[in-house]
Backbone bond lengths (Angstrom), bond angles and torsions (degrees), N, CA, C in turn:
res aa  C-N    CA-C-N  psi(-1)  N-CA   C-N-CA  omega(-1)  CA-C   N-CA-C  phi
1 X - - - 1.456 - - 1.534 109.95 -
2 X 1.283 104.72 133.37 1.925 109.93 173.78 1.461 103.48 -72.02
3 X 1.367 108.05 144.61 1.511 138.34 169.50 1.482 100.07 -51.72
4 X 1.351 111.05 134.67 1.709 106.57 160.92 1.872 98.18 -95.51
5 X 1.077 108.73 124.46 1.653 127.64 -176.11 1.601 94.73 -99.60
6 X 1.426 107.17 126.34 1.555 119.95 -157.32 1.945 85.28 -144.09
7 X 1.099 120.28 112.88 1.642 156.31 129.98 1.487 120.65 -37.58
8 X 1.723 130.71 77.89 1.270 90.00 150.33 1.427 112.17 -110.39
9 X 1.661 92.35 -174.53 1.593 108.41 -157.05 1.355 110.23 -140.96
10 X 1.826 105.80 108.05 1.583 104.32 148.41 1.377 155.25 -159.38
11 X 1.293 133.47 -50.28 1.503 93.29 160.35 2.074 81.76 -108.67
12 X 1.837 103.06 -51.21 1.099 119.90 -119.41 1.644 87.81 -122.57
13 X 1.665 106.05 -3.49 1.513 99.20 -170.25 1.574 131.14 61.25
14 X 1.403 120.44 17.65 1.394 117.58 -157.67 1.590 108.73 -134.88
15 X 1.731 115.54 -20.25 1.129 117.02 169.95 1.287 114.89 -130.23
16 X 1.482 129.79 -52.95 1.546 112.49 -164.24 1.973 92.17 -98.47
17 X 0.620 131.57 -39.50 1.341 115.16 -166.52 1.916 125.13 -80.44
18 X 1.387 99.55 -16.26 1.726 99.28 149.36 1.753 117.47 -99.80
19 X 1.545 103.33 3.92 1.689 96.34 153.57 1.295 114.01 -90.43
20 X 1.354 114.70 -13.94 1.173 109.03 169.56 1.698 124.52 -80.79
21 X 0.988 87.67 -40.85 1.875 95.11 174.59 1.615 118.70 -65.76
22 X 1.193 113.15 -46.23 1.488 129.73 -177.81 1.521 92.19 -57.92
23 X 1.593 120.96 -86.15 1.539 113.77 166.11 1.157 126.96 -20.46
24 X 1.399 138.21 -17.73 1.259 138.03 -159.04 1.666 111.20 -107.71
25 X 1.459 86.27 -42.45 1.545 100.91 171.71 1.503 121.80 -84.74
26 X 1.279 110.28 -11.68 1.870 124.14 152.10 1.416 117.83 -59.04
27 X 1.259 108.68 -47.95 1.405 120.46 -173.30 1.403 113.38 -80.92
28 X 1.533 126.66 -35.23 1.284 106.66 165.64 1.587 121.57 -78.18
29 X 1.417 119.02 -20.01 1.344 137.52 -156.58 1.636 93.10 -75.80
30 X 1.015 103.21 -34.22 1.891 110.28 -172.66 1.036 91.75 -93.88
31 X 1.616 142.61 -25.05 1.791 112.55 158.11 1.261 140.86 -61.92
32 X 1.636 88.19 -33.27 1.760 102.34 -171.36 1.290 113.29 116.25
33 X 1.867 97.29 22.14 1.803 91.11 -163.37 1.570 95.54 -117.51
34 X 1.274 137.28 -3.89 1.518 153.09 -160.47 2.113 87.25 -58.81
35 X 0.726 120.08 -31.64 1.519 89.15 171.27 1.596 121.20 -121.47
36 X 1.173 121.34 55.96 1.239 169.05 -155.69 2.005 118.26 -148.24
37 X 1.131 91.57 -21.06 1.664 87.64 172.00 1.688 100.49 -146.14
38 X 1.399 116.34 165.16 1.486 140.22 164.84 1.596 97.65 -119.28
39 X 1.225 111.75 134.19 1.866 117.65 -172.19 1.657 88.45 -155.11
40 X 1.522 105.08 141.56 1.430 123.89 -158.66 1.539 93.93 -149.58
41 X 1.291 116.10 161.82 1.628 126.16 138.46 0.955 126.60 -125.03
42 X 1.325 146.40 124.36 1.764 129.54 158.83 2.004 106.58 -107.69
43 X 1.055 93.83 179.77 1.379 118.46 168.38 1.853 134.31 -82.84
44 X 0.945 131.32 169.90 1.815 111.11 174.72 1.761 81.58 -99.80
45 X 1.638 113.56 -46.89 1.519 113.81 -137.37 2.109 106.98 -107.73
46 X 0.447 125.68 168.85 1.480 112.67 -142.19 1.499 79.34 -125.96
47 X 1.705 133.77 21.18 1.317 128.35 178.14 1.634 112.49 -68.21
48 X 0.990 125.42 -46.10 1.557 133.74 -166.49 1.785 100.95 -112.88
49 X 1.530 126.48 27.45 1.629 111.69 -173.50 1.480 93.27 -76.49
50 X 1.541 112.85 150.46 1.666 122.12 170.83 1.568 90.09 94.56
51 X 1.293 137.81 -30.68 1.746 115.99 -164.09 1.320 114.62 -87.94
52 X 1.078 143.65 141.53 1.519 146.32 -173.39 1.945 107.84 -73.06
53 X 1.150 92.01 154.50 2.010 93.38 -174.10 1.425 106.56 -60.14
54 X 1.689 102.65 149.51 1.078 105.36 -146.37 1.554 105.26 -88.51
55 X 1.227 132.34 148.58 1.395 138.78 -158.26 1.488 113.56 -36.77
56 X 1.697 117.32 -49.31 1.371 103.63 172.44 1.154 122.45 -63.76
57 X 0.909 151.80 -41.68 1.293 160.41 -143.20 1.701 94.93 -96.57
58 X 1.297 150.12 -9.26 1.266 165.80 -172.06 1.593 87.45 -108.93
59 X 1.257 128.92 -51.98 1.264 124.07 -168.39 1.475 118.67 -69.17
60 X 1.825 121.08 -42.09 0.914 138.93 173.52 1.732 105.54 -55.47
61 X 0.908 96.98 -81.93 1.695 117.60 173.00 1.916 112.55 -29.20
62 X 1.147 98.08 -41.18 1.759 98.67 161.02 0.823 134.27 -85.88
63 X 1.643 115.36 -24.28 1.421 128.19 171.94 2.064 102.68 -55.36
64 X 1.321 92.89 -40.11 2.184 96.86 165.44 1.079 132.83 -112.57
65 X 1.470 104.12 28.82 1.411 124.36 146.08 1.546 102.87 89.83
66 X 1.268 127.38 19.25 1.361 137.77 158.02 1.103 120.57 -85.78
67 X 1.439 105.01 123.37 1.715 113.49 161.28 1.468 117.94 -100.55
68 X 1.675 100.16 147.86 1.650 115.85 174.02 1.536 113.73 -100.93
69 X 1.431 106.40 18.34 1.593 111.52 -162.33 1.684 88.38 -59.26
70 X 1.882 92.41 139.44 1.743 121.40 169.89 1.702 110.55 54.50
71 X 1.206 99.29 21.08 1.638 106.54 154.09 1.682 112.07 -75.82
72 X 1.506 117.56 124.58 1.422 98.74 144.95 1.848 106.89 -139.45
73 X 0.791 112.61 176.92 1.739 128.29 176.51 1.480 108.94 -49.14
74 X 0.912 92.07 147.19 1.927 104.80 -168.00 1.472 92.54 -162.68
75 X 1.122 107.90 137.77 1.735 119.67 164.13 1.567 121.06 -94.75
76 X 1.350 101.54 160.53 1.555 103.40 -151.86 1.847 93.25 -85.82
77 X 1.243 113.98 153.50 1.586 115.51 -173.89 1.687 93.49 -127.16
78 X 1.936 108.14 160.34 0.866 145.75 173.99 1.682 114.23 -25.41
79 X 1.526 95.12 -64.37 1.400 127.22 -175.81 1.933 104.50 -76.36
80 X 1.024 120.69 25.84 1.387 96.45 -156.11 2.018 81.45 -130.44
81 X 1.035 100.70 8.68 1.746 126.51 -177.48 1.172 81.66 -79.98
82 X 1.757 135.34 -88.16 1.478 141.78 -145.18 1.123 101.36 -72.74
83 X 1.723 127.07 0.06 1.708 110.70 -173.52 1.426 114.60 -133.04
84 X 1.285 128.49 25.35 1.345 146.98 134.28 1.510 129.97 -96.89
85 X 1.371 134.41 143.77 1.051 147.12 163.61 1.554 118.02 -53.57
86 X 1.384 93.13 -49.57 1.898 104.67 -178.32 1.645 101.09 -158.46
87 X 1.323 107.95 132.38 1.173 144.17 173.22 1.967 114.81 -97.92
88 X 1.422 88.77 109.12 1.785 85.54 -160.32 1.902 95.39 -107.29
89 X 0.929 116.12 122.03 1.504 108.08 165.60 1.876 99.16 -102.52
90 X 1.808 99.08 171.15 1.248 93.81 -158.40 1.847 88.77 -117.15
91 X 1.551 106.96 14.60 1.321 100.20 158.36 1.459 107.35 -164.02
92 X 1.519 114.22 -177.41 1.785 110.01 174.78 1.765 116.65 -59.81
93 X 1.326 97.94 -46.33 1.461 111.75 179.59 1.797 105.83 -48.95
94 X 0.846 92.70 -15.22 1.944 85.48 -167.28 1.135 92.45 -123.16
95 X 1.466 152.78 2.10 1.507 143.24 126.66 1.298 108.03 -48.64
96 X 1.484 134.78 -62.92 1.101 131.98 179.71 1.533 130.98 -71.50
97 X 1.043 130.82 -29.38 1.606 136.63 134.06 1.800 118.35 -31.39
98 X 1.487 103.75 -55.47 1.291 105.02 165.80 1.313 122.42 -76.69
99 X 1.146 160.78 -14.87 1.378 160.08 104.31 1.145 113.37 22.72
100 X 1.550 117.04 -61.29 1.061 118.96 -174.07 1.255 136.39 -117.72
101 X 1.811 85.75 44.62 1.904 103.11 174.41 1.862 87.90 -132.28
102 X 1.535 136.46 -30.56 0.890 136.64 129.02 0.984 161.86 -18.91
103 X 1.500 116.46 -58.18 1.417 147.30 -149.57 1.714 140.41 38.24
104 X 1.415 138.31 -124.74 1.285 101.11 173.13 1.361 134.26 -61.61
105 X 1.179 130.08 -172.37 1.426 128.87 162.52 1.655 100.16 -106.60
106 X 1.304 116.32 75.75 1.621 107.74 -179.71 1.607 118.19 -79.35
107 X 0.942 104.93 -28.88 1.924 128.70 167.91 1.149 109.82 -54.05
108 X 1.557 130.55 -59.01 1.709 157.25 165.90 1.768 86.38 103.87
109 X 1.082 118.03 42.85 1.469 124.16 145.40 1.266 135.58 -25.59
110 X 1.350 115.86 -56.30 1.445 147.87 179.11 1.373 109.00 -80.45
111 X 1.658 106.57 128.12 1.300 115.49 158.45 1.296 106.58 -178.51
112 X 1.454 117.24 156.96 1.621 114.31 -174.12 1.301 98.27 -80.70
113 X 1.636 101.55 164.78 1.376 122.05 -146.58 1.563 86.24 -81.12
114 X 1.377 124.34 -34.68 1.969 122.08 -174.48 1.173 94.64 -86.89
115 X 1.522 137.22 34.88 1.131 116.60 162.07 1.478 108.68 -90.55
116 X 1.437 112.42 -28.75 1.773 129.44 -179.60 1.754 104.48 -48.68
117 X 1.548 112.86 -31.27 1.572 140.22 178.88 1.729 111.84 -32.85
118 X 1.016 112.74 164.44 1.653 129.32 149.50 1.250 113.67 -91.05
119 X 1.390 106.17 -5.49 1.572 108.76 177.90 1.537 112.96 -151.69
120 X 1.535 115.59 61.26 1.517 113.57 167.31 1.589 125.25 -39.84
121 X 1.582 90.72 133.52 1.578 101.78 -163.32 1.667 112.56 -154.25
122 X 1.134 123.93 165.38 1.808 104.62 143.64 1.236 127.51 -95.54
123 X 1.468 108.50 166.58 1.128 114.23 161.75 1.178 144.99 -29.62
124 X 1.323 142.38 -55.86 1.517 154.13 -145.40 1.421 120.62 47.01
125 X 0.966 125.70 82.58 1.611 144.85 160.82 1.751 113.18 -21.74
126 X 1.189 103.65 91.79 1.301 108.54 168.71 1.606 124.62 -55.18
127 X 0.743 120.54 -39.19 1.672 127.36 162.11 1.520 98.66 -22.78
128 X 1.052 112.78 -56.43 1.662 113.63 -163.81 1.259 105.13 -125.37
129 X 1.436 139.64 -3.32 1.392 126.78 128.72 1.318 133.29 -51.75
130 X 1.584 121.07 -50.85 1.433 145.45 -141.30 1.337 121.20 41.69
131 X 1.186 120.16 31.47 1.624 128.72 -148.54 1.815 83.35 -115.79
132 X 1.457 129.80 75.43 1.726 118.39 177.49 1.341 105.66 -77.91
133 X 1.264 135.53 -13.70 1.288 135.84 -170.80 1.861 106.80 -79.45
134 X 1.497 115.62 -44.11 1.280 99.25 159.52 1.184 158.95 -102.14
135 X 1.840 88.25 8.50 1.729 104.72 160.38 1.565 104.74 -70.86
136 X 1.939 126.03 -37.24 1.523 101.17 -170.43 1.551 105.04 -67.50
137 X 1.369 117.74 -51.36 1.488 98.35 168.29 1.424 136.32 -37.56
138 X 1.066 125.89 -35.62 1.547 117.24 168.45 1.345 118.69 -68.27
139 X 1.246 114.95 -19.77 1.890 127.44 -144.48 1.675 74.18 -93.96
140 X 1.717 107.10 -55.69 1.587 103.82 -166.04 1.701 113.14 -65.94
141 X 1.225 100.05 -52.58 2.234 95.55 167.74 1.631 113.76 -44.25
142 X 1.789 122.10 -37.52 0.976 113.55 171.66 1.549 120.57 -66.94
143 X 1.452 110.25 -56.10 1.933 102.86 175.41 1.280 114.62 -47.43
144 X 1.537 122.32 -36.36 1.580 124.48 -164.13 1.390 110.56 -61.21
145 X 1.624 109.69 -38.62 1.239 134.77 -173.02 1.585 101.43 -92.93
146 X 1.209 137.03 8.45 1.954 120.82 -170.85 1.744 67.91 -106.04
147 X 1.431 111.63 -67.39 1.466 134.26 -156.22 2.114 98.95 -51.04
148 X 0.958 126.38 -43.95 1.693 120.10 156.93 1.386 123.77 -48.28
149 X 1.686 106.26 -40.33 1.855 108.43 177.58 1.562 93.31 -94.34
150 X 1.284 140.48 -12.56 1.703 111.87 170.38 1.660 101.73 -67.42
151 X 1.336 107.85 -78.77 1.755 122.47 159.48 0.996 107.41 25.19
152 X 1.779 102.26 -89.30 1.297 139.10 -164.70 1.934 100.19 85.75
């Protein structure tokens, strides 16, 4: 069976989109499904590439027993379109930033991760919230909900 290759996406790579991945790979890993998917994060903006996730988001993530050990920021590339299934940003702003390191979405690849939701939305960027407690909740309603429409 082929890997489902899962993208997330956000600004800076350092808070919501390796909480999103790390969570993601918890959640299948505790099914029995961890080799059954490829799950990544990059960045749109090349501000933080090389720095490790940023302390809250390490804090949150341990507080449920997830580690980000030897993660750091990487930006999203050209080629990285033909080698995922779905490309999730965790808001509009970072669909459209990514667009144009990408280009179209002719596949329809792309979509935020609360779009899978009963209630499509973005994220909220902890960087400038400091609020990590309700980005993992969204990040986690979003995987619970991507991981029901892969399923089916």
């Amino acid at each position: 069976m082929r890997k489902i290759k899962i993208l997330f996406i956000c600004h800076g790579n350092i808070c919501r989109s390796p909480m999103a991945e790390f969570v993601l790979k918890d959640m299948v890993k505790k099914q029995g499904m961890g080799d059954f998917f490829q799950i990544a994060s990059c960045a749109t903006s090349t501000e933080e590439i090389g720095n490790g996730v940023h302390p809250g988001t390490k804090k949150k993530l341990a507080e449920n027993g997830i580690t980000v050990k030897g993660k750091t920021a990487v930006q999203i590339k050209k080629s990285d379109y033909d080698t995922y299934d779905y490309i999730l940003a965790m808001d509009e702003r970072n669909i459209v930033n990514m667009k144009r390191i990408i280009g179209d979405d002719k596949k329809n690849k792309v979509s935020r991760l609360l779009d899978f939701t009963s209630h499509p939305r973005d994220i909220a960027d902890p960087w400038y919230t400091g609020n990590f407690d309700i980005t993992y909740q969204d990040i986690v309603e979003g995987c619970e909900a991507f991981l029901q429409h892969v399923l089916g």
